[in-house]
C-alpha positions in Angstrom: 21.9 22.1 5.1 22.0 18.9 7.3 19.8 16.3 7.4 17.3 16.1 9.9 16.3 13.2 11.8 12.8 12.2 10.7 10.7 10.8 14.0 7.1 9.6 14.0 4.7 9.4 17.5 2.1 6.3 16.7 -0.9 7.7 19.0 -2.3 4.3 20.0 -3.6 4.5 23.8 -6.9 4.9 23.0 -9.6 2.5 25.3 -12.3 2.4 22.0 -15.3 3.2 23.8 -17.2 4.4 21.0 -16.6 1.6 18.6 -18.3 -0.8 21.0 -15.6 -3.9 20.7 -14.3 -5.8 23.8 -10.6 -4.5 22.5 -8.9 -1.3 21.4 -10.2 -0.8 18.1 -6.1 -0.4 17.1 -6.0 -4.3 17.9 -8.4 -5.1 15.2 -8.0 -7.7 12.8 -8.3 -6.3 9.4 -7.1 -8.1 6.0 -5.0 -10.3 8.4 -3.5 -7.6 10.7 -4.3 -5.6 13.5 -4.9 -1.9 12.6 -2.0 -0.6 14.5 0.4 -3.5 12.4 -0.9 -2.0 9.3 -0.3 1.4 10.4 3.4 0.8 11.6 4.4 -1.0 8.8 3.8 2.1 6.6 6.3 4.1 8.6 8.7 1.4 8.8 8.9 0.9 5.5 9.2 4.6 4.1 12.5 5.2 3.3 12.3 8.4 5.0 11.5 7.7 8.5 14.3 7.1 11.0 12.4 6.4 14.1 9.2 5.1 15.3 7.6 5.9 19.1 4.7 4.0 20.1 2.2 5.2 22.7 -0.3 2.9 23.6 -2.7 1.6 26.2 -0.4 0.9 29.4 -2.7 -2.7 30.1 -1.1 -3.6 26.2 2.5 -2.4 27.0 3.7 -5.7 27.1 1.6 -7.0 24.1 2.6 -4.6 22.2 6.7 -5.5 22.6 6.0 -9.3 22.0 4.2 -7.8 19.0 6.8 -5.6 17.4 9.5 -8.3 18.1 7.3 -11.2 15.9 7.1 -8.3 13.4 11.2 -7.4 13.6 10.3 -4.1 13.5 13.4 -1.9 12.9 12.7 1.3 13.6 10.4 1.4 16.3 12.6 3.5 19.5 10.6 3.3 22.2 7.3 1.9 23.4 6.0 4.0 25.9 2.1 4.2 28.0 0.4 6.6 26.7 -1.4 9.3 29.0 -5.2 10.0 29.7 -5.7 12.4 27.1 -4.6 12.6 23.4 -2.2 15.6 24.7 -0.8 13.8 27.4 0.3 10.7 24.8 1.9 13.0 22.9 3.8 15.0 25.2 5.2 11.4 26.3 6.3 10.8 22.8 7.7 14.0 22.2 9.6 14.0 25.6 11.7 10.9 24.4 13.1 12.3 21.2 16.0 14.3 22.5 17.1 15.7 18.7 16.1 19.5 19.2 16.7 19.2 15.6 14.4 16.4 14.3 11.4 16.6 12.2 8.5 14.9 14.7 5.5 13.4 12.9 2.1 12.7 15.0 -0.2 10.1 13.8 -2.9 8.3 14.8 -2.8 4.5 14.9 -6.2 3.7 13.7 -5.6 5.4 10.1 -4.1 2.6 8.1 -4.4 4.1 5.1 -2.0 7.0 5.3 0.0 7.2 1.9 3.7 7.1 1.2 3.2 11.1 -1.2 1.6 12.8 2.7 4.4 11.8 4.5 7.2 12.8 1.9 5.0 15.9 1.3 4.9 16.4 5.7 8.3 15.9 5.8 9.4 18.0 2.4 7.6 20.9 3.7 9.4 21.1 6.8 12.1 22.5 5.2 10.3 25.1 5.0 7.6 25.6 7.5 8.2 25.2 11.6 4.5 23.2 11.2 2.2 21.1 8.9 -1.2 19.7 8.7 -2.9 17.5 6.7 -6.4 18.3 5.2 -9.3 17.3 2.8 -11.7 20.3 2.0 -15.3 19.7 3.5 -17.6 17.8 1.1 -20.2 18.6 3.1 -22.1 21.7 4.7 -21.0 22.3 8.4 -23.8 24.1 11.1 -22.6 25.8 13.7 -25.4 25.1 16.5 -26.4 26.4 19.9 -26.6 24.5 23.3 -30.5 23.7 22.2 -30.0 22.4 18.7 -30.9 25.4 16.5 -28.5 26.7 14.0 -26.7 29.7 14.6 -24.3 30.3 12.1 -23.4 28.2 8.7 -19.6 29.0 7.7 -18.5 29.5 3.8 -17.4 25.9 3.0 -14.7 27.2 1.3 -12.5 28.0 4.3 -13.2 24.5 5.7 -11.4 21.9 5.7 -11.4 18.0 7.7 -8.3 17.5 9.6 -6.3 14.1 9.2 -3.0 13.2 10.1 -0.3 12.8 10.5 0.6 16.1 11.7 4.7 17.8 11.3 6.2 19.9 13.9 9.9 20.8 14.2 10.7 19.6 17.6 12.0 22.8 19.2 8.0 24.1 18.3 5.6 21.0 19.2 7.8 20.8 22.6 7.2 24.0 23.5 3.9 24.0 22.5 3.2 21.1 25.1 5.4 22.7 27.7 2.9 25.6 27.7 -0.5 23.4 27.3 1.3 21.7 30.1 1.1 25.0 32.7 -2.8 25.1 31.9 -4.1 21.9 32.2 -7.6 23.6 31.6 -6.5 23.7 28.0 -8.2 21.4 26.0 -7.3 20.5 22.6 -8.0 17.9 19.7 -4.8 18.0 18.2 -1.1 18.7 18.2 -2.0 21.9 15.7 -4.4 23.3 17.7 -1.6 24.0 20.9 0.9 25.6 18.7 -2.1 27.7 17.0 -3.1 28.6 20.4 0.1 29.5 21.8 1.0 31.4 18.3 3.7 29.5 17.8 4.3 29.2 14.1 2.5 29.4 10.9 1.0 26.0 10.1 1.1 25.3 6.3 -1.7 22.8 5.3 -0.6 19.5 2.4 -3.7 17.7 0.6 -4.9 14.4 2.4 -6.9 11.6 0.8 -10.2 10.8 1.5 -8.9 7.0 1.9 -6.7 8.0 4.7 -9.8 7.7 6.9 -9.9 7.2 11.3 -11.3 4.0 12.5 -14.0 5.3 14.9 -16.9 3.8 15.2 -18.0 0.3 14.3 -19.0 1.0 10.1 -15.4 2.5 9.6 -13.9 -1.4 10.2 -16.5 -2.3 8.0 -15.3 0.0 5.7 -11.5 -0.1 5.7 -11.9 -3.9 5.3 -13.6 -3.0 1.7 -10.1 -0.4 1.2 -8.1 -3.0 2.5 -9.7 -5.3 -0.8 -9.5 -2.2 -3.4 -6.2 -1.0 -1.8 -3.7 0.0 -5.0 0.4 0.4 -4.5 0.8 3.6 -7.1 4.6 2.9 -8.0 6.7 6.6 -9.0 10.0 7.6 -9.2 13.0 6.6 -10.8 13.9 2.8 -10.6 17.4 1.3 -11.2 16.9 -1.6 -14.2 20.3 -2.7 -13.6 19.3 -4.8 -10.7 17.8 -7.0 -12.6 21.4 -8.0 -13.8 22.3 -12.1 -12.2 18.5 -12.3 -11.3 17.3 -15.4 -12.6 13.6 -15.2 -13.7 10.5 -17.2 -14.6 7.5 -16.1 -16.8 4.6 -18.3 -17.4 2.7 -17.0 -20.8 5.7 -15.5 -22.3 4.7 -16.2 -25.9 2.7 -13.0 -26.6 1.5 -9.5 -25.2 2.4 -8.7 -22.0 4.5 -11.8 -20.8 6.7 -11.3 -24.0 7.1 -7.8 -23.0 8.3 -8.7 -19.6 10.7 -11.5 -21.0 12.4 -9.1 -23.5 13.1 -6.4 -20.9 14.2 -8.5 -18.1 16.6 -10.0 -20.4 17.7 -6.9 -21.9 18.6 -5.8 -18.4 20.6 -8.3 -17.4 18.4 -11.2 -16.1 18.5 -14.9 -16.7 14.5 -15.1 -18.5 13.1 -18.0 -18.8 10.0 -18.2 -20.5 7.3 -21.0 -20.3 4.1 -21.2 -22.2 1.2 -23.3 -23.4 3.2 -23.4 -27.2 6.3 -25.4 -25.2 4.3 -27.6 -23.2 3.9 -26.1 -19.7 0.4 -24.9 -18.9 -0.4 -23.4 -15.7 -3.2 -25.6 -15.0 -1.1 -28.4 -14.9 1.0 -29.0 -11.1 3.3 -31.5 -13.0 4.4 -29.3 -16.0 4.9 -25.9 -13.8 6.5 -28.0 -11.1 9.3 -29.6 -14.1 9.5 -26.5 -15.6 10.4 -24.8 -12.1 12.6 -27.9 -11.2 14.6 -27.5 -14.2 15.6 -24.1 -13.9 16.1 -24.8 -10.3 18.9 -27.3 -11.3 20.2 -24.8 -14.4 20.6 -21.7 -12.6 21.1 -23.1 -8.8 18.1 -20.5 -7.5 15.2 -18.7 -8.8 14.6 -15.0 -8.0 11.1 -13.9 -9.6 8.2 -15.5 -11.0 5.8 -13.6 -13.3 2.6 -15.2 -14.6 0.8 -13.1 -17.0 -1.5 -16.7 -18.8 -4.8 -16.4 -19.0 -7.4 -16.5 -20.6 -10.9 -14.8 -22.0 -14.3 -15.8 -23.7 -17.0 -13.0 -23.5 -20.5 -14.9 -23.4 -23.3 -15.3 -20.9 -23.1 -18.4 -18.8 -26.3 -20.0 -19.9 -24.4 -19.8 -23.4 -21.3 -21.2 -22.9 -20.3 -25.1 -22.4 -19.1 -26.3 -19.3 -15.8 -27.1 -20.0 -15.4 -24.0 -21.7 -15.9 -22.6 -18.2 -13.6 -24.7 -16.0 -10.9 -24.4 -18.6 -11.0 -20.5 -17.9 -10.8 -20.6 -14.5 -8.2 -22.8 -14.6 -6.1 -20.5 -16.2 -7.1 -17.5 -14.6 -7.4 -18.4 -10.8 -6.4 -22.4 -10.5 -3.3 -21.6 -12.3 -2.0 -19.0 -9.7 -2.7 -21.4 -7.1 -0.8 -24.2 -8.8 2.4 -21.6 -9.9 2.4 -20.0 -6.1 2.6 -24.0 -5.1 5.2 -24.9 -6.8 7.5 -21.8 -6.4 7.4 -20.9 -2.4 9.9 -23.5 -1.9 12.2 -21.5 -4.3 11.7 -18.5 -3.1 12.0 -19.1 0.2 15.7 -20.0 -0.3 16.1 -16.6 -2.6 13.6 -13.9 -0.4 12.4 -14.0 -3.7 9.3 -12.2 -5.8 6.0 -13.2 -7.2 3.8 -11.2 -9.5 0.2 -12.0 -11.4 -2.2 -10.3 -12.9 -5.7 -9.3 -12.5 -8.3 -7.3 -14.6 -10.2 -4.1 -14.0 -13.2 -6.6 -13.8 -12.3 -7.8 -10.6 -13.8 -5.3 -8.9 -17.4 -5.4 -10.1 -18.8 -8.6 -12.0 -19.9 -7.5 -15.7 -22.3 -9.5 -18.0 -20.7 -11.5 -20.4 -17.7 -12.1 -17.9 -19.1 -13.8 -15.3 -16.5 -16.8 -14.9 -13.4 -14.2 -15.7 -14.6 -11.6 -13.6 -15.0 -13.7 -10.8 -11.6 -15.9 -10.9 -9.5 -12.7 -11.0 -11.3 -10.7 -7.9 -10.7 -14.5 -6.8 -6.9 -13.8 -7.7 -6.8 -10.5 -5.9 -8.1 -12.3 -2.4 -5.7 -15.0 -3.1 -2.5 -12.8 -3.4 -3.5 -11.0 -0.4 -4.2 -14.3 1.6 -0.7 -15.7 0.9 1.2 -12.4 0.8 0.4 -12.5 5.1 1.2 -16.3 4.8 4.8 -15.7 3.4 5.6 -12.0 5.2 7.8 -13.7 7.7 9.7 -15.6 5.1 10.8 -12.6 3.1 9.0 -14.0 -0.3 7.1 -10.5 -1.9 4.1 -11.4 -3.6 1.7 -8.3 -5.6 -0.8 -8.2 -8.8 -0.7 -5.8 -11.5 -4.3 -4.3 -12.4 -4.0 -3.0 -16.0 -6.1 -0.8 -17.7 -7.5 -2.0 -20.8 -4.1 -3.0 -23.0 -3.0 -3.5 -26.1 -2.7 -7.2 -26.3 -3.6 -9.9 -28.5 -6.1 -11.4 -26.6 -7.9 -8.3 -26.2 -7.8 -8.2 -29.7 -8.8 -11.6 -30.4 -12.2 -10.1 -27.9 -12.9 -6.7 -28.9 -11.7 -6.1 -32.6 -9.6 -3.5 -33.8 -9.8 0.2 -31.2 -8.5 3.5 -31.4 -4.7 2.8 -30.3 -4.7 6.1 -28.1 -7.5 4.4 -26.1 -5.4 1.7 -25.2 -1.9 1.0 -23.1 1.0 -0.4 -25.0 2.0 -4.2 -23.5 5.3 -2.8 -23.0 4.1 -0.2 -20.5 2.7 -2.0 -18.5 6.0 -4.3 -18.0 7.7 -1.6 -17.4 5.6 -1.1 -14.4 5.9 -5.1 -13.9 9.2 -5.0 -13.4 9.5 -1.8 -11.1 6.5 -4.1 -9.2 9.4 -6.7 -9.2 12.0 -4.3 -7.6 9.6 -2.7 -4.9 9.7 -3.6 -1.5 5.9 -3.8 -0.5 4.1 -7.4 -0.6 0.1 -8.2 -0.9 -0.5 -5.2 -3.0 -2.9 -4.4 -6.2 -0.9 -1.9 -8.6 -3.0 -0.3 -11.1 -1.5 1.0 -14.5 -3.9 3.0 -15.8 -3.0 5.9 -18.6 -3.2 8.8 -16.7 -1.0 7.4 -14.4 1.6 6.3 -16.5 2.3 9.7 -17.7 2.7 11.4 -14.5 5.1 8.8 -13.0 7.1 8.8 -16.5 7.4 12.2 -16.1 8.3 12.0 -12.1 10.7 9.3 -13.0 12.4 11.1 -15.5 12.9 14.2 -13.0 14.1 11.7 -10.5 16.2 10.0 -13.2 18.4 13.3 -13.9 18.7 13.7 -10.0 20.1 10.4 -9.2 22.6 11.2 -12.4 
């Protein structure tokens, strides 16, 4: 069976009077982007996609091409002014994508959130199906009310679900669906689903959404995809080629032990030039001068630099009033000053090599705990940081994530918390393995989280995906 053309409609002509800003709520500035940036990116980076169609606001045509220029956006086809109504900015869309054959996707630009697994799951079902939705199942009760505000009728939650999108059509269907909503302009309709339902076009199969794939509508949901944007995780699956480490020349600072060692070993087993630089051979993060040398020298050795991993830190569970001073400083030196002194020194490097950056952060950073009140708070520290300067470097083609283990076998965690069950705990060497699929990944600003659970579906996924690329 051929290949179909994959093709995505961006719904982003919306005026925003509900949200009550002076702008579109798509132009939004959220974790350093506009909302409709955000969105596009996702598409243009899945490896599935082909081509991107934009509808928007016809007074932002013009904004919107010096916009996806600054961005070099590859995929995006055609940027077109969306209509009056919802239907009429998709029939636009639609209307320009001449393959009778492609697979058309329909989302909306104010859902950021939207995850790589719906839109390989849209796309994979449309080798089956002629249409597919995306749905979350009702968390709450829905009343079905009259004109004067009494309840008439309360449905079986059950059979109800929340719509999200985006939404998959074959083309032949959603075109026809629009050409026949188009002879009735009386028809009114929400969404792309709801024509071809009407007009009993097809069957429409329904995939599992995420409740973080939410719809910026009114003014609380900014407020509230700001906090996603802060928690936001990368999940990494699938089968990832280890050989292209091979030639890469790459840093680690806290090599000597647990995780960093980890990460040294099996870069260098794969191929790469490690070079590993640590507290024990006179290079501590908190120091500009020693990371700067150390960087300089393998600069000069190796004539580029491709990654840079810092996994030093460092943890003293006590109360504040309880600890001394320089105790304190020293910790957040390691754990937050350091990243700021590494990420110093090494842009200039890997600028030259569109090179990668990777540090680590704790489940802490999310919520401040007693006892690890100055750790806590320089890794959520970290997390902001990362973020900040991922935006800072996009344009340069430098790649810059954290890793979020779960609790890990290491020995400073054993240094804090005594001997524990080892089943309770991830192996260093796991969570490297995800370190250096982090490494080989094309997203940038990211928090990865390597949690058990996790680790053994996407071993499992990997290995399927393994014996398919052999």
């Amino acid at each position: 069976m051929a290949t179909r053309k994959n093709c995505v409609i961006i719904l982003a002509a919306g005026s925003s009077s509900r949200i009550g800003y002076d702008i579109p709520k798509q132009f939004i500035k959220i974790a350093g982007k506009m909302i409709i940036e955000h969105t596009i990116e996702i598409f243009e980076r899945h490896e599935k996609i082909d081509e991107i169609y934009l509808g928007v606001n016809s007074d932002y045509l013009e904004f919107m091409t010096a916009v996806t220029e600054k961005n070099r956006y590859r995929k995006i086809k055609k940027i077109y002014a969306g209509g009056k109504t919802r239907k009429e900015s998709s029939k636009k869309g639609i209307d320009f994508i001449k393959d009778e054959d492609a697979n058309v996707l329909i989302h909306d630009a104010v859902r950021p959130f939207v995850s790589d697994r719906i839109i390989s799951e849209c796309i994979r079902a449309l080798d089956t199906h002629q249409a597919v939705d995306v749905a979350i199942p009702s968390s709450d009760t829905i009343i079905e009310i009259t004109e004067k505000a009494f309840v008439q009728n309360i449905p079986n939650r059950r059979f109800l679900m929340r719509g999200q999108t985006p939404q998959a059509f074959r083309q032949q269907v959603i075109k026809k669906a629009h050409q026949l909503a188009e002879l009735s302009p009386e028809v009114e309709a929400t969404d792309d689903c709801g024509l071809v339902l009407k007009y009993s076009l097809a069957d429409i199969y329904v995939i599992k959404g995420e409740e973080q794939n939410i719809k910026v509508t009114y003014a609380e949901d900014v407020f509230l995809a700001d906090k996603i944007f802060q928690l936001k995780s990368e999940a990494l699956t699938g089968y990832t080629d280890f050989r292209l480490l091979n030639g890469k020349v790459v840093v680690v600072f806290g090599s000597s032990r647990g995780i960093g060692h980890e990460i040294f070993s099996m870069a260098e087993k794969h191929g790469a030039k490690v070079f590993g630089f640590c507290r024990h051979n006179g290079v501590d993060v908190g120091s500009y001068e020693q990371v700067a040398r150390a960087l300089k020298d393998v600069s000069i050795a190796e004539g580029k630099i491709d990654y840079i991993v810092t996994t030093a830190g460092r943890l003293a569970i006590k109360k504040i009033e309880q600890r001394k001073y320089a105790d304190i400083l020293d910790e957040i030196q390691a754990n937050y000053l350091g990243a700021i002194i590494v990420t110093k020194a090494s842009l200039p490097y890997l600028k030259e090599t569109k090179g990668r950056m990777l540090f680590f952060t704790s489940s802490s950073y999310t919520r401040g705990r007693g006892g690890f009140a100055a750790y806590s708070s320089a890794k959520a520290a970290l997390v902001n940081f990362v973020q900040a300067v991922a935006e800072e470097v996009y344009e340069d083609g430098v790649k810059i994530n954290v890793i979020n283990p779960e609790r890990t076998a290491t020995p400073m965690r054993a240094e804090n918390f005594g001997i524990e069950p080892e089943n309770s705990l991830l192996k260093a060497v796991e969570v490297a393995e995800i370190a250096l699929k982090t490494l080989l990944a094309n997203f940038t600003g990211q928090v990865i989280d390597v949690r058990r659970t996790l680790r053994l579906e996407n071993r499992m996924l990997s290995e399927t995906n393994h014996e398919k690329a052999v």
